[in-house]
Each structure stands twice: as structure tokens, then as C-alpha cells.
Steps between C-alpha positions, in 0.01 A plus 500: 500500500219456755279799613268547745168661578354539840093520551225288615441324251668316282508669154580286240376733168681812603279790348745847469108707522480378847708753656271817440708753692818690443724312611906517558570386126145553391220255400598148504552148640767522779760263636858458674770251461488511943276166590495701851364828400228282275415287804479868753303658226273172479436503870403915539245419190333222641439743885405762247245280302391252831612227253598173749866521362736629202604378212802530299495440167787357324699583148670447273655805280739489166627793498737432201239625197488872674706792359607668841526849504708630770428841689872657632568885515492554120126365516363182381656343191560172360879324516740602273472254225092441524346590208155549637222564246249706753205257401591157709452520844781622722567456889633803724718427748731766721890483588627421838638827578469855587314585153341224492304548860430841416308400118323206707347788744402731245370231312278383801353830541471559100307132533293663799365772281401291224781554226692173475663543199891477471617855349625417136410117502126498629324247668658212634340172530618372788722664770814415759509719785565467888178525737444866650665541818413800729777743369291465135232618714693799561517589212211432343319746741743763438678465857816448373666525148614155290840632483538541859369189646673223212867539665268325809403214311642198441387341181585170687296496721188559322256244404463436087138527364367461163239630378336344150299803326404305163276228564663348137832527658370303837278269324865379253734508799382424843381124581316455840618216705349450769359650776655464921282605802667793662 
């Protein structure tokens, strides 16, 4: 599949160190599947930076070597069936519901404070999530509980993000491209 990351520059050695801060899904090299969001997110880093324009870098991503642990009500757990040794590098990804909103907020503001590990499984490599929107805002500062703001969001219309955590895990699986002026 082809991902995309939005900056001035074009950045064709991802480096997961980069990102300093804590971040939605912690420390890592961050993209989306949405060429629009990339190109928006290109644009607002090139006024931040004074850069003459913004760049989006272009990937590719095989997704098919990563275990993909899955984070519903009953927490996050591999697939029935997936005998997952603990030592290869998994992927954490949420369900598209009620459950799976509320476990993607609490994992945002978990990421926020530093702890990134999954509970039981530890720390993923890379990570599928949807880009904050303003009611995970909310929450994270306490306004307004998980559980009472996920009925309001629609998993559907949120925009998928990844987020690659182990630079091994980046360096075997994502190819740049190319990079597009935004």
C-alpha cells in the first residue's frame, strides 16, 4: 500500500529518533494512507519552517510480515489462531467500533505520558490508528470521559495514521518512492 508523509522536505531515510516528543502513539515516524491530509500537513510545515514549499514523501509499505494485534473491549490480543511468540515484532491496530474508539483514546493519552506499551503484549513496532480529532482532545485534558464522547464518533470518518516505532521494522518494510510538491 502507499503511505504518505507530509513536511518540507523530502525525507527519504525515515529516522523513528526524529520525533523527540510524546506524541499521539509515541516516538516514531508518522504517516496516513490520505494523499490529502499528507499534502495539508506538507503545506502548514513548510509556513511553519519558511521553507518555499512542501513536500510529500511517498511509500511504499508491506504490511503482510506484521503480527497485528488488535485492541477491542477485552484489551489488545492477537487473532484467534496466531501463535505469537512475544519476541518478533508486532503491529497494534484498534477495532472500528465503540471499544475500539475508546482503547485508541486511552491509548493516545497513555502515549502522551510516556508509557507506550500495550498491557500484556508490550511494545509494538509499528502502529494503525486514526489522527486525533478534537473530541480526543477532550479527553485527553480530562474535559470529558472516553466512554462518553466514542458513541460521537464515527470510526469512518477518521483519517488512518501509522506510526513505525522500530526503526528495524521501518527500515524491512517501508520503500520511499518518491517525493510530490505540495
Amino acid at each position: 500500500m502507499k503511505l504518505y508523509h507530509g513536511s518540507d522536505t523530502a525525507i527519504e531515510q525515515p529516522d523513528v529518533s526524529f520525533n523527540k516528543g510524546f506524541s499521539d502513539l509515541g516516538q516514531g515516524f508518522y504517516l496516513t494512507d490520505d494523499h490529502g491530509v499528507a499534502t495539508a500537513r506538507a503545506r502548514s510545515r513548510a509556513r511553519m519552517t519558511g521553507a518555499a514549499e512542501g513536500v510529500v514523501s511517498v511509500f511504499e509499505f508491506d504490511e503482510s510480515p506484521i503480527d497485528w494485534a488488535v485492541w477491542s473491549e477485552k484489551g489488545p490480543a492477537f487473532p484467534a489462531g496466531l501463535s505469537h511468540d512475544g519476541t518478533a515484532p508486532f503491529g497494534l491496530k484498534f477495532t472500528a467500533d465503540q471499544a475500539g474508539i475508546i482503547a485508541w483514546i486511552d491509548y493516545i493519552g497513555s502515549c502522551r505520558a510516556g508509557q507506550t506499551a500495550a498491557p500484556g503484549l508490550g511494545e509494538p513496532a509499528i502502529v494503525r490508528a486514526w489522527i486525533a480529532t478534537e473530541e480526543v482532545e477532550m479527553a485527553c485534558s480530562g474535559l470529558v470521559s472516553a466512554e462518553d464522547l466514542a458513541g460521537f464518533i464515527d470510526p469512518a470518518s477518521l483519517v488512518v495514521q501509522y506510526c513505525f516505532r522500530s526503526q528495524e521494522t521501518l527500515d524491512q518494510l517501508l520503500t520511499f518512492s518518491h517525493a510530490e510538491r505540495a
